[in-house]
N, C-alpha and C positions, 0 to 999 in steps of 0.2 A: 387199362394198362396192358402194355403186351408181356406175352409169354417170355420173351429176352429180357426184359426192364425188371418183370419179376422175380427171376433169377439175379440179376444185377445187384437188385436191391437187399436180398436174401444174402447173397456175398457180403454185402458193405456192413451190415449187420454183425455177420458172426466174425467179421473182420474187425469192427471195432469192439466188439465182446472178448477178442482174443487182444486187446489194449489190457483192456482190466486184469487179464487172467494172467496175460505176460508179464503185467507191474506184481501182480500177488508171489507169481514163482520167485520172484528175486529174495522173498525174506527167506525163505526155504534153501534158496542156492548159496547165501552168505549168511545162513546163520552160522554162531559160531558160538560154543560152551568154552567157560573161563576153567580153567581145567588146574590152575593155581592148590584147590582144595581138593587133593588126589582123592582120599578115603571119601569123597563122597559120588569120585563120578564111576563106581563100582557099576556092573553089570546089574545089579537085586536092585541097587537104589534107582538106576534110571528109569528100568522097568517099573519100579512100583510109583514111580512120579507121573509116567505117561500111562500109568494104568485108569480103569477109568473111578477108581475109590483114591487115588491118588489127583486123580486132576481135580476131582470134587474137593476133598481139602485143600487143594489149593485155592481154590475157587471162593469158597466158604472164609478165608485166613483174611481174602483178599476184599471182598465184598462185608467181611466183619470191621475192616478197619477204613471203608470209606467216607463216611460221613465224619470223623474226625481230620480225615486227612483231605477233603474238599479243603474243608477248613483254614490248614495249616497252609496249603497250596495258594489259597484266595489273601491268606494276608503277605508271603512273597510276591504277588502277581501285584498286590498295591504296593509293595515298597518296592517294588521295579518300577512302575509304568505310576503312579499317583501322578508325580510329578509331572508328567507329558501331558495330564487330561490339561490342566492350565493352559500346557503351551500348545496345544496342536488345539487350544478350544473347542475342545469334546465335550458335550453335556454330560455331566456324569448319571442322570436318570437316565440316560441309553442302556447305562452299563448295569444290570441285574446279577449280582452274585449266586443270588438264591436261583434265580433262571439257568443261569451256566452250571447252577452245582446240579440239576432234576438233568437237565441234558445230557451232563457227561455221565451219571447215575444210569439214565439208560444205554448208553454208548457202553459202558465196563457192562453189564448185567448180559447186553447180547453177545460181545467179543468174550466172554468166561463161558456163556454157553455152548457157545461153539465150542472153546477149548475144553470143554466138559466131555462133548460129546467124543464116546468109543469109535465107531464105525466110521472107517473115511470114505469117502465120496469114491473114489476110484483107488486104482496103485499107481503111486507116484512112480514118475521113471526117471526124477532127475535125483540127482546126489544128494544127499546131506552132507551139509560142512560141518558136524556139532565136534569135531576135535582139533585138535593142534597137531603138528605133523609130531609131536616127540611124544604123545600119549594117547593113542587112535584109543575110542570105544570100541565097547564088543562088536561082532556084526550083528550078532543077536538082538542084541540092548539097541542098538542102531535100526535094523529091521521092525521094533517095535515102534519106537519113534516114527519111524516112515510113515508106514499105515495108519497112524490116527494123526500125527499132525496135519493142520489144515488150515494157515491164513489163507490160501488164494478162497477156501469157502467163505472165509472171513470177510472176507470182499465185498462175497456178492451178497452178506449178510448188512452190514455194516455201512456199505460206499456210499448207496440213495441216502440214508441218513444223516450221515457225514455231509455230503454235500447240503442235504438241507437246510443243517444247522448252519455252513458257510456261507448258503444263500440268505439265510434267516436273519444273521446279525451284519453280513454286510451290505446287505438293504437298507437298513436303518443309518449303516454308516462304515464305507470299508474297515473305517479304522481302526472299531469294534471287535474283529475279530482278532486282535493282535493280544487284548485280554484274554477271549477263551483261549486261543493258541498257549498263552502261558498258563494258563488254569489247568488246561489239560495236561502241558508239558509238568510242570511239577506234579500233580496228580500220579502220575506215570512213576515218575522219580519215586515216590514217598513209599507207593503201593509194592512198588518191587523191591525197595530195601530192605525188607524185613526177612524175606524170601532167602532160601538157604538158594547156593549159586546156577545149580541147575535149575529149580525151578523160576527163578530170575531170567537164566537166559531163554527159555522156552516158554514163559511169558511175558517176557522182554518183545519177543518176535511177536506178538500178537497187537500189544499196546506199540509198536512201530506200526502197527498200521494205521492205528489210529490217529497215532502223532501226523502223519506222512500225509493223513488224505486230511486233517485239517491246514496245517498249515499249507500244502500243494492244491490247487485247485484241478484235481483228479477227475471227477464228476463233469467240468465245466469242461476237461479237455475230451474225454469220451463225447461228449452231447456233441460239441463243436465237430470230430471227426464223425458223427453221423450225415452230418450234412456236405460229406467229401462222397467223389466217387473213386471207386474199388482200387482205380490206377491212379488216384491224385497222388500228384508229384511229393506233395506236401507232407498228405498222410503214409509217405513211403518213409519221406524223412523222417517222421515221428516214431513209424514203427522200429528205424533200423535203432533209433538215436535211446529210444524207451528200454531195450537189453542192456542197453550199455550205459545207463545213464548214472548206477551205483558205481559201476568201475571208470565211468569219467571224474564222478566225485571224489572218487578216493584218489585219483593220481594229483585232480587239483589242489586237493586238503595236502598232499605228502607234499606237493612243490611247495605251496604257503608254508610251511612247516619246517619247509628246510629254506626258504628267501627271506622269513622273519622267526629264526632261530630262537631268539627272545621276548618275542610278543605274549600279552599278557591281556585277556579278555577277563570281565568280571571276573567270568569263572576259572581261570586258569590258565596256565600253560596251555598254544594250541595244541599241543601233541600228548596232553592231557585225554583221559580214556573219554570220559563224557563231553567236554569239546567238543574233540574229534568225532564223535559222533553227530553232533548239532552242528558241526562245522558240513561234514558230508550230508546231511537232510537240506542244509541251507543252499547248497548247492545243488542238491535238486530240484529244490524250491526253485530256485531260479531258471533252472534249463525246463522243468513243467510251464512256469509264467511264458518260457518263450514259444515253448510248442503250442499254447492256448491261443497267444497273437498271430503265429501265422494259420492257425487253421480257423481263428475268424475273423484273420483278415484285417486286424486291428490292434493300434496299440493299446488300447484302454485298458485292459485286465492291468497292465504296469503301472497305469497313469493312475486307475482310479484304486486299486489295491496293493501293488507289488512296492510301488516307490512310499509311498506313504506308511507302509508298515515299517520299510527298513528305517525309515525317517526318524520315526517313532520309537523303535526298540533297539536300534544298532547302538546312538549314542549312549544310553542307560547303560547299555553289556559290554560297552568300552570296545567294540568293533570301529575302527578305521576304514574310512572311504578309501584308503590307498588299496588295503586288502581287497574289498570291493572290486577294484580296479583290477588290480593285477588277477583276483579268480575270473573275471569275464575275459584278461583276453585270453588267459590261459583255457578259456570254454570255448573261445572262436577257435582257438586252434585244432581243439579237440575234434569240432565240429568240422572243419573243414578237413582233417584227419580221414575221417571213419564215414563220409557221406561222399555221392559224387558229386562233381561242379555241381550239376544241373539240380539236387535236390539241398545241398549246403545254399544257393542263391536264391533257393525259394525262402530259406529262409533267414538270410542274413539282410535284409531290410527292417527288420524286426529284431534283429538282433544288432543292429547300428545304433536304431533308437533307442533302444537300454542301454547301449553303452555311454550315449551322447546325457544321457537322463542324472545317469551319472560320473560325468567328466568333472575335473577339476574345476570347470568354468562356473559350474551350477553350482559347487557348493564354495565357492571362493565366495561368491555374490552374496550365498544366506550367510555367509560368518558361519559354516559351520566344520 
């Protein structure tokens, strides 16, 4: 190998390393603290929550109440999806409770660790959002938070794992993974409600990673962008489209929100606090499934995982293909927005088949 290829190669590398690190900064850049319960977001109390005998209690409160709350998680995840095993004829000996409950056990034990740990990796130089413009934190209480907060470490702790377990059970059967995804997702929910609000949001931001890199095939889009070179058109597109892929979501969820004023998902009102959050992951979900087909070059991540999970899980939660619709095109726009011709058309062949995947034609024909 020559001395230029090895340099070449060395770039493409910490170029897709810097994929992962720029997804992690995003929880840090939109975190945001519910500041509702004045008397507790004090200067003494923030400090003593991100202190490191403060994140230990948390940690301890959090990991004390998990094995009943797998529990509780695992019998919502069946009276969600039971029903679908019949219809989308899935073995149900694929499906391991007790398997998903040890997995996600080590999944919380390393993301707590980390949020245990005192000492940050470096000084962060981008912002914290943790206030609302009408009741800003100290800067002090703020400046503490900086320094030991650390999903983007969380990442590089947690990511290979995560992907594993997404490799691991959608080996056996895409479909599979649409239960952990809810195992996990209520897991999250239960674990943080007990939590007084700060320490919910500030490990809120932690367990969003973990939510994010299972249901998004995170892992699978890194690996694919190793096998681009330094200037591919593609992986330019990814990178400009990956900063801005939360603040795409949120303009799409606030259009949906104001075009179906009344709509009502299982869970709620869209413009409901929880929702709208799983409304903006689910829309990243989607713009992730598309940057994974064009960087390999194929549609199948949609074919064999993306469509079929929505297949599965949309009807149950009382999601509408119309919604469906209307958030993709409002994602071509976006997309065609904020890239140039030349790297938007690298990837709109792939972003045609998703939309064709789900046109009216396809599900007029299933009855669905």
């Amino acid at each position: 190998m020559s001395a230029m290829q090895e340099v070449s190669d060395i770039e493409n590398h910490r170029d897709v390393e810097c994929l992962a690190q720029q997804w992690a900064k995003k929880y840090l850049q939109n975190l945001q603290v519910d500041t509702s319960d004045k008397e507790s977001y004090d200067r003494l109390n923030l400090s003593e929550i991100v202190s490191q005998q403060g994140r230990e209690r948390t940690a301890q409160k959090i990991m004390g109440s998990l094995r009943s709350v797998s529990a509780i998680a695992w019998n919502k995840t069946e009276a969600l999806l039971s029903a679908q095993l019949k219809r989308h004829r899935i073995d149900p000996s694929m499906i391991d409770p007790w398997e998903i409950a040890a997995d996600s056990f080590k999944i919380y034990q390393k993301a707590l660790d980390v949020y245990t740990q005192q000492a940050a990796l470096r000084p962060l130089s981008f912002v914290m959002k943790l206030s609302q413009k009408d009741n800003l934190l100290d800067e002090k209480a703020l400046e503490v938070y900086t320094e030991q907060a650390a999903p983007n470490q969380l990442v590089r702790v947690i990511g290979a794992d995560i992907g594993a377990i997404r490799k691991k059970y959608t080996n056996v059967d895409p479909r599979v993974i649409g239960f952990v995804n809810m195992q996990f997702h209520y897991t999250s929910q239960l674990l943080t409600q007990p939590l007084e609000s700060v320490e919910r949001s500030l490990v809120g931001a932690y367990f969003k990673v973990i939510d994010d890199h299972l249901y998004m095939p995170l892992q699978r889009a890194y690996d694919a962008a190793a096998n681009h070179d330094y200037n591919s058109t593609v992986l330019s597109a990814v990178r400009e489209l990956l900063l801005v892929s939360t603040e795409i979501a949120k303009n799409i969820c606030q259009n949906v929100i104001e075009h179906y004023p009344n709509y009502h998902s299982i869970s709620g009102n869209l413009s409901d606090s929880l929702v709208k959050i799983s409304s903006i992951r689910d829309v990243e979900m989607f713009q992730v499934y598309l940057w994974v087909c064009a960087l390999e070059g194929s549609i199948v991540a949609v074919q064999q995982e993306l469509f079929p999970l929505c297949v599965m899980l949309y009807p149950p939660l009382k999601v509408q293909w119309e919604l469906i619709r209307h958030m993709l095109n409002l994602l071509g726009q976006e997309i065609n927005a904020r890239l140039t011709p030349l790297q938007a058309n690298a990837l709109m062949p792939y972003f045609q088949s998703l939309c064709q995947m789900f046109s009216p034609e396809v599900f007029g024909e299933l009855g669905l």
